[in-house]
VOGU-3710 file (C-alpha; in Angstrom, 3 decimals, decimal comma):
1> xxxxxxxxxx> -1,998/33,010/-49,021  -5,266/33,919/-50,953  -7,376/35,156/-48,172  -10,697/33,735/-50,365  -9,679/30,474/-49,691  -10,038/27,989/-46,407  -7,324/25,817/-45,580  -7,637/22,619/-43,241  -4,709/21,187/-41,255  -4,808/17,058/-40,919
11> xxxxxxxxxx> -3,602/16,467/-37,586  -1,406/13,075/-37,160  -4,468/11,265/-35,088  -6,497/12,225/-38,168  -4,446/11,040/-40,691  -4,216/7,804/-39,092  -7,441/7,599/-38,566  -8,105/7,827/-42,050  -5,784/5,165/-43,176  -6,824/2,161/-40,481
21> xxxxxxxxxx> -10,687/3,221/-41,449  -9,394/1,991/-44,818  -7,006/-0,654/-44,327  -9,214/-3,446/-43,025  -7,205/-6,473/-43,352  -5,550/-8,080/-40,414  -1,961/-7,807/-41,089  1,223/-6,022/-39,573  0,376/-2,818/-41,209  -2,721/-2,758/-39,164
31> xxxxxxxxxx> -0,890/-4,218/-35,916  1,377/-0,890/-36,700  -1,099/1,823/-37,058  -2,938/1,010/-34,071  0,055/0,981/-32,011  1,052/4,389/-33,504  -2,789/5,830/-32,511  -2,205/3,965/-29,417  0,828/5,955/-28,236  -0,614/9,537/-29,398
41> xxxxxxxxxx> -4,324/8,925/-27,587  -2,797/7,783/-24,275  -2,187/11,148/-22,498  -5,446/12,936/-24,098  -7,980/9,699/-24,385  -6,342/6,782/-22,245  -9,418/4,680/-22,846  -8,706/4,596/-26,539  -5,550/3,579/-26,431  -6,665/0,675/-24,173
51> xxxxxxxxxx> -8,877/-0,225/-26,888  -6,344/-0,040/-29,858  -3,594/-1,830/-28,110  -5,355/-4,839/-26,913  -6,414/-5,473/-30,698  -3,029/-5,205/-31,782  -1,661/-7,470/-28,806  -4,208/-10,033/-29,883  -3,619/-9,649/-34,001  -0,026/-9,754/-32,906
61> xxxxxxxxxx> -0,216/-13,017/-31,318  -1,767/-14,339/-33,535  0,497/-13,536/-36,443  3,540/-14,234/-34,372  4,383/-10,542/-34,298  6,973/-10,250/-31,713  7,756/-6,566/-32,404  3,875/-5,623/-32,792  3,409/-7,187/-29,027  6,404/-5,507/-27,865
71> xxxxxxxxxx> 4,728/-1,774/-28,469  0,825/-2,600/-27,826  2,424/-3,705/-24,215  4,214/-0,859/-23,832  1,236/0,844/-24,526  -0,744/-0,846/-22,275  1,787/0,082/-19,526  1,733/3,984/-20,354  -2,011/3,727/-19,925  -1,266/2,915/-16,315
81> xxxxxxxxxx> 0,895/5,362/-15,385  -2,121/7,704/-16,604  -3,981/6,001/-13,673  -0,761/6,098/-11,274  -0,186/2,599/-11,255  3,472/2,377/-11,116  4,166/-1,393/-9,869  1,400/-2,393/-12,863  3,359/-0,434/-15,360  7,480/-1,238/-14,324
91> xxxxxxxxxx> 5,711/-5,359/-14,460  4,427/-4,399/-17,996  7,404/-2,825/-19,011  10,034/-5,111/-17,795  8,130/-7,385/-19,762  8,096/-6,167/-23,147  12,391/-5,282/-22,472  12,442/-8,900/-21,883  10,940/-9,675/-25,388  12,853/-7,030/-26,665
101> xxxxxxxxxx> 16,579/-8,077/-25,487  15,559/-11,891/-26,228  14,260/-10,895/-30,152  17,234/-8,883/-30,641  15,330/-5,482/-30,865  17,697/-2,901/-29,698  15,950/0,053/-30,997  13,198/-0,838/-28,650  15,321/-1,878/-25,982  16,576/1,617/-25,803
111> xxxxxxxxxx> 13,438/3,279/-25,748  11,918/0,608/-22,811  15,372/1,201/-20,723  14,186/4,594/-20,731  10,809/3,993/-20,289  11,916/1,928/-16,727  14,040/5,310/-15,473  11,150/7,229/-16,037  8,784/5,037/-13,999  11,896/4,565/-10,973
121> xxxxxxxxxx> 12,218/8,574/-10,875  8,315/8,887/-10,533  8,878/6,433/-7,405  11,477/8,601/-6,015  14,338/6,268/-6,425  16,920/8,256/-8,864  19,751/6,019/-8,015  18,624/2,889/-9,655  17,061/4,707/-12,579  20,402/6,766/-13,539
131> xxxxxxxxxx> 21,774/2,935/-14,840  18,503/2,470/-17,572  18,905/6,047/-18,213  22,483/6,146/-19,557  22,177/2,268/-21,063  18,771/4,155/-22,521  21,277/7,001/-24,013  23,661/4,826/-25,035  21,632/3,055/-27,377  19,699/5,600/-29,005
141> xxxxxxxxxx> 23,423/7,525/-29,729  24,470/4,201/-31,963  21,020/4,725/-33,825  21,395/9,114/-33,939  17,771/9,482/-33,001  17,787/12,614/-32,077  14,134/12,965/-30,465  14,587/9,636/-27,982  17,938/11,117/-27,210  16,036/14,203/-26,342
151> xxxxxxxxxx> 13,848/12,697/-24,353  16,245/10,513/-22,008  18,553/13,755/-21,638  15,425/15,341/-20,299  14,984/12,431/-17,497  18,998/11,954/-16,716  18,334/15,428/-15,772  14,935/14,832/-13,742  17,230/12,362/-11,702  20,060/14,648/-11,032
161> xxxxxxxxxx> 17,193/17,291/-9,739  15,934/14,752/-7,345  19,399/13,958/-5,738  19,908/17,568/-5,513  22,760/18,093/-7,713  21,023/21,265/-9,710  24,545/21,716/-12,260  24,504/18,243/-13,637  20,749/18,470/-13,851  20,915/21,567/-15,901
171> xxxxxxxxxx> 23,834/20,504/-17,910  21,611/17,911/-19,391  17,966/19,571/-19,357  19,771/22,412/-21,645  21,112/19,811/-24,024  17,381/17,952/-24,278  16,417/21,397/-24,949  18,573/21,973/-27,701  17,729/19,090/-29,660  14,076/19,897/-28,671
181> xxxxxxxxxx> 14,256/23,433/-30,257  15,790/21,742/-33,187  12,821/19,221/-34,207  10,270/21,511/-32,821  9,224/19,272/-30,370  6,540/21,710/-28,900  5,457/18,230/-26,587  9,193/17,403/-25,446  9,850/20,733/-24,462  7,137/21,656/-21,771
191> xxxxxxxxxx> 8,631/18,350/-19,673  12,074/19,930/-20,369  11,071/23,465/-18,668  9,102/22,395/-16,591  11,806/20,278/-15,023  13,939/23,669/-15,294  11,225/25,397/-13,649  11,087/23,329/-10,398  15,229/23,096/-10,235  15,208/27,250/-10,159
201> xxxxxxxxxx> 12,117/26,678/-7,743  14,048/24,482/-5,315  17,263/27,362/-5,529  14,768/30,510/-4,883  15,001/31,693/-7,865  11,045/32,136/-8,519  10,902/34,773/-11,178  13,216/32,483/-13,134  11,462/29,993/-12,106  8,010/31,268/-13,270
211> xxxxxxxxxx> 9,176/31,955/-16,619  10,100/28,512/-17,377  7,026/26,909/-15,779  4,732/29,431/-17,484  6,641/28,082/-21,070  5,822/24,248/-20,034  2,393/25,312/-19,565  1,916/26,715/-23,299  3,569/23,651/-24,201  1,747/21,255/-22,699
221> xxxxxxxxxx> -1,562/23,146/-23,740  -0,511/23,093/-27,514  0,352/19,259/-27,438  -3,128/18,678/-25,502  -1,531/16,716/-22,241  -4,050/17,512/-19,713  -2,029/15,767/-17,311  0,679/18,182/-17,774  -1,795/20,782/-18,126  -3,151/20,197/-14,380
231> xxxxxxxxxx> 0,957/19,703/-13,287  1,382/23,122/-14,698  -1,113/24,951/-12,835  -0,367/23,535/-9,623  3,376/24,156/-9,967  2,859/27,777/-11,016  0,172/28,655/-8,275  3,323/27,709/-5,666  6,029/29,720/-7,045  3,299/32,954/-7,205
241> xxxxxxxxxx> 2,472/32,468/-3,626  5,920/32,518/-2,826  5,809/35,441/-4,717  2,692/36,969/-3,023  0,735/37,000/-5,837  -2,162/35,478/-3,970  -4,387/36,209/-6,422  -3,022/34,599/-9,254  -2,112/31,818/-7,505  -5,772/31,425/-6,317
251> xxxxxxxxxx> -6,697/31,515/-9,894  -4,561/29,139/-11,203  -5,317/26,203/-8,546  -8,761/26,866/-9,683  -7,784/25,906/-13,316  -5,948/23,094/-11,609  -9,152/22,084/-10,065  -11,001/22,162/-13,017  -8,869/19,538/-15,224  -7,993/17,012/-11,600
261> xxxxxxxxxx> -11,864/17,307/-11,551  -11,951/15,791/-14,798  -8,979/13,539/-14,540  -10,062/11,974/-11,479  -6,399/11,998/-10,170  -5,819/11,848/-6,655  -2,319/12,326/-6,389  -2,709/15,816/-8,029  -6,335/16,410/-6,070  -3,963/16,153/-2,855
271> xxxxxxxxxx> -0,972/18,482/-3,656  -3,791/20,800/-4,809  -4,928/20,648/-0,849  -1,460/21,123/0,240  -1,027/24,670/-2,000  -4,264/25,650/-0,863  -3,261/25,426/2,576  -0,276/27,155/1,792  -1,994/29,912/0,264  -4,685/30,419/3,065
281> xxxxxxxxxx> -1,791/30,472/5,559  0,079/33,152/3,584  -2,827/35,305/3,697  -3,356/35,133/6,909  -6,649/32,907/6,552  -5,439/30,643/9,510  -8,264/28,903/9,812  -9,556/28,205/6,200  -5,576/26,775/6,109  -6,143/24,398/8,837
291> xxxxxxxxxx> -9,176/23,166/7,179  -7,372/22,699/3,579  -4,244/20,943/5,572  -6,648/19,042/7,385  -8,039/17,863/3,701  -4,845/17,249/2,502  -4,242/15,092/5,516  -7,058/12,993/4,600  -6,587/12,679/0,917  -3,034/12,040/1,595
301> xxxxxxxxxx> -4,012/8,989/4,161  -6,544/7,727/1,496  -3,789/8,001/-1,376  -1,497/5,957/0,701  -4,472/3,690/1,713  -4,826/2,794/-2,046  -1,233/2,830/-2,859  -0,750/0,030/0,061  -4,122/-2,119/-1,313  -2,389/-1,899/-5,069
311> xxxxxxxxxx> 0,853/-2,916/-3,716  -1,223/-6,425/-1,757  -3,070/-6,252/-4,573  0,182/-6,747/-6,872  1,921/-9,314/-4,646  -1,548/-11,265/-4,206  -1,382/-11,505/-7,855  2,421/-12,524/-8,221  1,888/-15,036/-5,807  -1,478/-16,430/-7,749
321> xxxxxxxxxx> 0,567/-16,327/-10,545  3,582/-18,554/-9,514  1,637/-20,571/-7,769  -0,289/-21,179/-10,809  3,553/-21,845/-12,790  4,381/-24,233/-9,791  1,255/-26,196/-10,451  1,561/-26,111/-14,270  4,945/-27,944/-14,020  3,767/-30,377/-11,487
331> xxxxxxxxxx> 1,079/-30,995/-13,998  3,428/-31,226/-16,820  6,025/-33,701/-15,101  3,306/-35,855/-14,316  2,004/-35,894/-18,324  5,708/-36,398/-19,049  5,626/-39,376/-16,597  2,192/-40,725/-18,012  3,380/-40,631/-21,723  6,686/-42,356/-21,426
341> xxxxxxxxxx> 4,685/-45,020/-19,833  2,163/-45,190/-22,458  5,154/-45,112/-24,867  6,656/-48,242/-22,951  3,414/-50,164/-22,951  3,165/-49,586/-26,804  7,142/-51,322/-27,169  5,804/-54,610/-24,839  2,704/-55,191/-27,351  4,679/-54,414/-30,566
351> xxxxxxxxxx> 7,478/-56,899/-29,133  4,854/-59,262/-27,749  3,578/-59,756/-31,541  6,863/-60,217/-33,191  7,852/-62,174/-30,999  4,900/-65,128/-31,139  6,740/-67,343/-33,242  9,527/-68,401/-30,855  7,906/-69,489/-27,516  11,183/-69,340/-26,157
361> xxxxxxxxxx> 12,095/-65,929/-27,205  8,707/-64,924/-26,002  8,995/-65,937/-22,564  12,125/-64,865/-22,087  11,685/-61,437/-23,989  8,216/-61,162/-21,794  10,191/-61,684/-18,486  12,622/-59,120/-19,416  9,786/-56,874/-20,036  7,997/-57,422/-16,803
371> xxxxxxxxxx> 11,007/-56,859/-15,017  11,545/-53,292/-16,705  7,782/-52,014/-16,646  7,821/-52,946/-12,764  11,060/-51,002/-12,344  9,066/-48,106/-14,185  5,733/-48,534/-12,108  7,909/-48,626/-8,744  9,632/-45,009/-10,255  6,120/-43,750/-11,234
381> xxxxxxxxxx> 5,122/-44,500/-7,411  8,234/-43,121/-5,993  7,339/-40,043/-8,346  3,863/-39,631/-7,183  5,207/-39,971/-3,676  7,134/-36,879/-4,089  4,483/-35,011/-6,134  2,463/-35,531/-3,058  5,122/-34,283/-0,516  5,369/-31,007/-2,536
391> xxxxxxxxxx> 1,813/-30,524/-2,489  1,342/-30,955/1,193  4,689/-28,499/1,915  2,930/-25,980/-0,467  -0,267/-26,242/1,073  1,369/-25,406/4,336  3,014/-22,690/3,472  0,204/-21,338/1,685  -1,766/-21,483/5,147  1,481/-19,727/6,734
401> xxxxxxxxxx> 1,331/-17,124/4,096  -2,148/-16,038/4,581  -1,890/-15,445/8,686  0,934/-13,475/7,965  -0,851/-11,553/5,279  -3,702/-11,266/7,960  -1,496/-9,981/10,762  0,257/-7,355/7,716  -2,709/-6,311/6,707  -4,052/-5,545/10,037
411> xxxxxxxxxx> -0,767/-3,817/11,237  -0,937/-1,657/8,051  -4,317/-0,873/8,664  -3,636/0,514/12,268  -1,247/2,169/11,358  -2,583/3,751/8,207  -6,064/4,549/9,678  -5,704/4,981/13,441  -2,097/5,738/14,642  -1,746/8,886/11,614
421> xxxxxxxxxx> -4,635/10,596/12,318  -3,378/11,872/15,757  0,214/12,229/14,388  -1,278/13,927/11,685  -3,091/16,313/13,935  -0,051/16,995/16,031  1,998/17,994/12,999  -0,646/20,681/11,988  -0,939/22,259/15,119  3,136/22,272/15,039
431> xxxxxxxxxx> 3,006/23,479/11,264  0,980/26,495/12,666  3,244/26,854/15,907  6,217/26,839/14,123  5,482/29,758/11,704  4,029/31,639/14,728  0,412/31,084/12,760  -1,177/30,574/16,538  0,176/32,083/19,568  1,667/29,534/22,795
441> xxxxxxxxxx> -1,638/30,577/24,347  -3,588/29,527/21,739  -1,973/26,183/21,688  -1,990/25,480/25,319  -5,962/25,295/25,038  -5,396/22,585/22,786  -2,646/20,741/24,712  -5,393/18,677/26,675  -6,678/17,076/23,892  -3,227/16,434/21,904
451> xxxxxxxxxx> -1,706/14,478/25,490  -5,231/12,662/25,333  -4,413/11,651/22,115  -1,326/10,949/22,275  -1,726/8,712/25,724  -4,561/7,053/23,827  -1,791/5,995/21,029  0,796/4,861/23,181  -1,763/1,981/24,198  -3,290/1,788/20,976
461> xxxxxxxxxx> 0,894/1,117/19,943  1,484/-1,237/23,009  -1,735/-3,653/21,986  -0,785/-3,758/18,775  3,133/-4,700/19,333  2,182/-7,550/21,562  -0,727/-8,679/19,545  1,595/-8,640/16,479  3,943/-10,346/18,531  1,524/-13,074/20,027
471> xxxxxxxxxx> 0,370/-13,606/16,360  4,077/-13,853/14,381  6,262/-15,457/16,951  4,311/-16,498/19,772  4,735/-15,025/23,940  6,137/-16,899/26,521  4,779/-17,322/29,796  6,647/-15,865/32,676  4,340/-17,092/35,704  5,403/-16,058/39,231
481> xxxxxxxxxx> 3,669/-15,459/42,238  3,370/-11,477/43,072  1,277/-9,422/45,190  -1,492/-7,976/42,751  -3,312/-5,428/44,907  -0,047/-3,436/44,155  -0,046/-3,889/40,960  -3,625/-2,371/40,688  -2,858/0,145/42,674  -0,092/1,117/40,566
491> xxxxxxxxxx> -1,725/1,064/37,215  -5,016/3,147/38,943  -2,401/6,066/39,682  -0,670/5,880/36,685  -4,501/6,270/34,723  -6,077/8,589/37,224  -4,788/11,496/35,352  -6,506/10,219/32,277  -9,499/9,709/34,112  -9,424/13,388/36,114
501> xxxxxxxxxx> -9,000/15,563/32,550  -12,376/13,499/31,040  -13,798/14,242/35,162  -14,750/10,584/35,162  -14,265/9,284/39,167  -11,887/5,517/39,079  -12,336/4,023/42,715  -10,646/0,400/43,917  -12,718/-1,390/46,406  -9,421/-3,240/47,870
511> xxxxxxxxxx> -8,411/-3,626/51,526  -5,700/-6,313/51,765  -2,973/-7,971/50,021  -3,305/-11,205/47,478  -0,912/-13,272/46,113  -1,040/-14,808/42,649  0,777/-16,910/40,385  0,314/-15,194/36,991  2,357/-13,354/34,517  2,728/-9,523/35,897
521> xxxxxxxxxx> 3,393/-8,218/32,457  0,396/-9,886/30,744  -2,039/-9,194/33,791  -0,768/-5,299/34,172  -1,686/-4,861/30,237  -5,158/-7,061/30,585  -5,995/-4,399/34,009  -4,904/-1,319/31,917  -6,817/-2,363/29,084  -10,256/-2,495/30,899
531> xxxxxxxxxx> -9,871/0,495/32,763  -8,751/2,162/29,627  -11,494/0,953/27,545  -14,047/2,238/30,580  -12,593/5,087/30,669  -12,810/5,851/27,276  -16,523/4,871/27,233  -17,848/6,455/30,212  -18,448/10,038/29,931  -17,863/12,734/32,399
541> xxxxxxxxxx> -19,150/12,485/35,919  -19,400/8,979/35,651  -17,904/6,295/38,042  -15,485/3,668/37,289  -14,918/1,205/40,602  -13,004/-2,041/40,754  -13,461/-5,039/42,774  -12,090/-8,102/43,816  -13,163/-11,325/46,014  -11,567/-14,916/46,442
551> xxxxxxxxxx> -13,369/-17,474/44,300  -12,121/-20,975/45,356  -8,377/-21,572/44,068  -8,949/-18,008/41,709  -8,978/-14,415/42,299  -11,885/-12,603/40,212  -11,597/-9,310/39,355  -13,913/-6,549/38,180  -13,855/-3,565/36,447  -17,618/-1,985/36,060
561> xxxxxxxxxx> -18,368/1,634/34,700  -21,760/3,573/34,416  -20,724/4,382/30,693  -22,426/4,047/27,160  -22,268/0,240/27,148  -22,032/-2,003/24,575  -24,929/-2,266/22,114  -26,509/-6,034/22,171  -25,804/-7,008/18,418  -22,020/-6,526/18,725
571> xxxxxxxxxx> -21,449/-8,086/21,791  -20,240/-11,072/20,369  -17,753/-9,400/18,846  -16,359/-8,074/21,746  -13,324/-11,031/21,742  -13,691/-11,970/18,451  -11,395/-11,659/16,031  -13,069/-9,584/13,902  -12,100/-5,619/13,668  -13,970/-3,929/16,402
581> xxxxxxxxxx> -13,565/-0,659/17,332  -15,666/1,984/18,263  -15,075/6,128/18,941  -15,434/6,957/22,853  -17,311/9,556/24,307  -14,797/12,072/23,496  -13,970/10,736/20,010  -11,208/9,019/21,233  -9,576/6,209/18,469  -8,678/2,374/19,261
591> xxxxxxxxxx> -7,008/-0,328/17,418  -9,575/-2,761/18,170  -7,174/-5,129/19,610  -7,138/-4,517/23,411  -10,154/-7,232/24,169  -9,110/-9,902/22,022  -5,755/-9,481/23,370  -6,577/-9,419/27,141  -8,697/-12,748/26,740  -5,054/-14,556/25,474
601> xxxxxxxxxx> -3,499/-13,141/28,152  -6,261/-14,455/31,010  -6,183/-17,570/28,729  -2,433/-18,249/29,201  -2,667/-18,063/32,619  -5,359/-20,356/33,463  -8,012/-18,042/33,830  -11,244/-17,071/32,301  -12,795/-13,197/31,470  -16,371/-12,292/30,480
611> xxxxxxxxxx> -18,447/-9,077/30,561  -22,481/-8,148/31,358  -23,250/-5,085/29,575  -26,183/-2,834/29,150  -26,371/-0,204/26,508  -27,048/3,265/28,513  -26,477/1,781/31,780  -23,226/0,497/32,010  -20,430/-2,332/31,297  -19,111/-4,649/33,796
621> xxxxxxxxxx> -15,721/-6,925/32,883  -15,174/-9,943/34,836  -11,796/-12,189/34,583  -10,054/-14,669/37,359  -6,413/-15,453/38,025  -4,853/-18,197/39,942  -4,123/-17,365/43,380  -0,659/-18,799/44,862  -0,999/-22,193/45,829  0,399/-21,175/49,484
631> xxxxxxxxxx> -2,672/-18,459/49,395  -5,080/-21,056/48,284  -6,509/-22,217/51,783  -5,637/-18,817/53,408  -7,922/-18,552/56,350  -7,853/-14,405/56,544  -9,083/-14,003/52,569  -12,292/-12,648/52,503  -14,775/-11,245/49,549  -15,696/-7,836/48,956
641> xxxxx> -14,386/-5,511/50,956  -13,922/-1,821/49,729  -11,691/0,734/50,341  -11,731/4,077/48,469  -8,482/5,374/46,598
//
């Protein structure tokens, strides 16, 4: 080459660029190019192909361009696995395989099928994508297309490496790579080694493995896949701190910082955490590790939190949608319904005037007539009857459908947001157990707080089991009469070590026996409840003391602390049923269920609760219970007397 001269190289983006800037009319060949620019933006500008393949959806459309919709839709679903939304881009997908198979486009039915393993092995679920994989495979062999071949070789082997069988996956990673080599497929190749990379990661072969992953990287940096880019990083950073080459591994999570920071992706942001931790805890940084894992624990709460709100998001959407269907062919059989009786009333007139000369005729071709639109009024009637039926039964189960949503929705959120975060805290102090990170002295200090914890989820678990059973299925009543001074008694000792380790002093002020006729079960969760709940708001030194006295044909009991109280503007929403739930004076967690569920249980067995409460000076919980009607008139009851446990 003659060194005194410049020479510029026309990328493919470019060059298509150049040809759509000049190819203005609204035709296939435009539909085409934008769905070509579309598919080589989407993993370097996913915002542009957005743009270009909802103009050639709509141009498609409108010229009746089945395969032109078929490819901006695909489009449109690769652009959300960008953003991680899987469910959003299998719906997509299945779609345009739909339109595919039912148009007769093979070609693209090949390339979808393989587009629908890819998605399945990104959910984790190899065994259902192997069957699009090798239908995929089969396809492209009858057309010889050597790159799409490539490319589902490459994921048959990504789903032999999740189900652990490391030969087969091999077998076919090497033969995507041959191909690859072949065309030069500089893009193809850094998914093939870096699937190579992890399989010799998962067999401890790291220097193997590092070679391979290092590859992808180059790879993915010369096709410009920042996505792959950030994967790389991350995925080399592991195998050198398994190698103890903390320093470059430090280094290279920072460049994967660097591009998640840019990508915004949160799925990478919390493995990132997770390496870091790793990292920290290999060099002996125990404490900076905790910290990381700690973060990772979060982000990895929150990832799941918006993985759950997509998925209710998803079926909220399904469910608008055939609902919407349901309603459109109600509509439509009642148009049906309205024209053929239009189209009947047109036959009576036309017959009515050809049939004026012959007064005979008439009358007896008008009688006929009556008769028949009377038979087709009573059907239209019978019709609208039944129209109305379905739209009552719908309506019902609509109602149906949204409690049970509620009570889901709720139950997920306890679980997602109150019942991990002590698991999650249990596991790390394990982690750090287990690989002798902290010493059995070290954890003992902390074994205080994890039984706390722990106790406090076990009632947090029990509220939310009966709630979710009182609100799906309904509790019966098992009313008997019983002795309840035991009862409190029992459920005092069985919470007095709870209320020793916060040094918090629970008293009973009962001297004899009492006989009710209540549910035990309910009324042993309602009394555990409030002593829990004062417990957990009273702080330590403070007193906790329980009364009782004989109120007419009732029994009233009362649990009263000296504790924080309950501020005046959420008060009412003590019983509601509105989420409500506050940190105790230790940071202890609730579920926010334990009041609302106590005043069903009083409720259901004839009684009544309330509470007076006084923010700084204390909380007092009231509730009555019938006594036994052969306790009713008991001369020897009296009110108020104490005696100290």
């Amino acid at each position: 080459m003659n060194p005194g001269y410049a020479t510029t190289v026309i990328s493919p983006a470019d060059s298509l660029l150049q040809v759509l800037a000049t190819h203005a009319r609204k035709d296939t060949v435009r539909v085409q190019l934008l769905n070509k620019l579309g598919r080589i933006y989407f993993t370097q500008n996913p915002a542009q192909t957005t743009r270009y393949a909802r103009e050639a959806l709509h141009l498609s459309d409108s010229l009746h361009y089945t395969e032109g919709s078929i490819w901006a839709t695909r489009n449109l679903a690769l652009v959300e696995n960008t953003k991680g939304n899987l469910d959003k881009q299998m719906d997509m997908t299945l779609a345009a395989l739909q339109l595919a198979e039912k148009s007769g486009q093979l070609h693209i039915a090949g390339i979808l099928n393989n587009d629908i393993g890819n998605i399945l092995i990104e959910q984790n679920n190899p065994v259902q994508a192997l069957p699009y994989l090798k239908r995929s495979l089969q396809i492209k062999q009858r057309f010889k297309e050597q790159a799409e071949i490539a490319k589902t070789l490459n994921n048959i082997g990504s789903c032999y490496m999740q189900l652990q069988k490391h030969d087969s996956a091999l077998h076919y990673l090497r033969q995507s790579e041959k191909v690859k080599l072949l065309l030069h497929d500089e893009r193809g190749l850094a998914f093939t080694y870096e699937n190579m990379g992890l399989i010799y990661l998962q067999q401890g072969r790291y220097e193997l493995s590092l070679q391979y992953l290092e590859k992808s990287r180059r790879f993915y940096q010369a096709s410009g896949n920042q996505m792959g880019i950030g994967k790389s990083w991350l995925n080399l950073a592991k195998v050198n701190t398994l190698l103890k080459q903390y320093d470059t591994a430090a280094a290279q999570l920072q460049q994967a910082a660097a591009i998640n920071a840019a990508q915004q992706n949160a799925k990478n942001e919390m493995i990132y955490y997770q390496y870091l931790a790793q990292l920290d805890s290999s060099r002996g940084n125990y404490i900076t590790a905790l910290q990381h894992y700690n973060t990772y624990t979060s982000l990895k709460e929150k990832y799941f939190a918006v993985e759950k709100a997509k998925f209710i998001a998803n079926t909220r959407e399904k469910y608008e949608s055939e609902k919407k269907q349901r309603e459109n062919q109600l509509l439509k059989a009642a148009q049906q319904i309205h024209l053929a009786t239009i189209h009947q009333q047109r036959i009576l007139v036309a017959a009515c005037a050809f049939l004026l000369a012959v007064l005979l005729v008439i009358a007896l071709m008008l009688y006929r007539l009556y008769n028949r639109q009377h038979e087709l009024l009573r059907q239209l009637n019978s019709k609208n009857e039944e129209v109305s039926q379905q739209n009552t039964i719908i309506l019902e189960q609509n109602v149906k459908l949204g409690s049970l949503n509620q009570v889901k929705d709720k139950i997920f959120s306890v679980i997602s947001h109150d019942l991990r975060s002590p698991l999650a805290i249990l596991e790390g102090m394990l982690f750090l157990l287990r690989d002798d990170k902290i010493s059995p002295e070290q954890f003992r200090t902390f074994t205080d707080d994890l039984w706390r914890d722990m106790k406090n989820t076990a009632y947090m678990m029990d509220n939310l089991l009966n709630w979710a059973s009182s609100q799906m299925k309904g509790i019966r009543i098992k009313a008997d009469d019983f002795e309840f001074t035991g009862v409190v008694r029992r459920e005092i000792e069985l919470l007095q070590s709870l209320a020793r380790q916060k040094e918090v002093t629970l008293t009973h002020h009962l001297q004899q026996p009492v006989m009710v006729f209540a549910d035990p079960d309910m009324m042993k969760l309602v009394l555990r409840n409030l002593i829990s709940n004062a417990i957990k708001f009273t702080a330590g030194g403070g007193n906790i003391d329980i009364y009782m006295r004989i109120s007419g044909a009732y029994l009233e009991i009362c649990v009263q602390d000296n504790g924080i109280g309950i501020p005046e503007k959420d008060q009412y929403k003590a019983f509601s049923n509105i989420y409500y739930s506050t940190p105790g004076t230790r940071h202890e967690k609730g579920c926010g269920l334990g009041l609302p569920l106590s005043k069903d249980f009083v409720e259901l067995n004839k009684g009544s609760i309330w509470f007076h409460s006084k923010p700084g000076v204390g909380t007092s919980f009231y509730y009555t219970i019938p006594l036994s009607e052969e306790d009713v008139h008991h001369p020897a009851y009296t009110e108020d007397v104490e005696q100290t446990a």
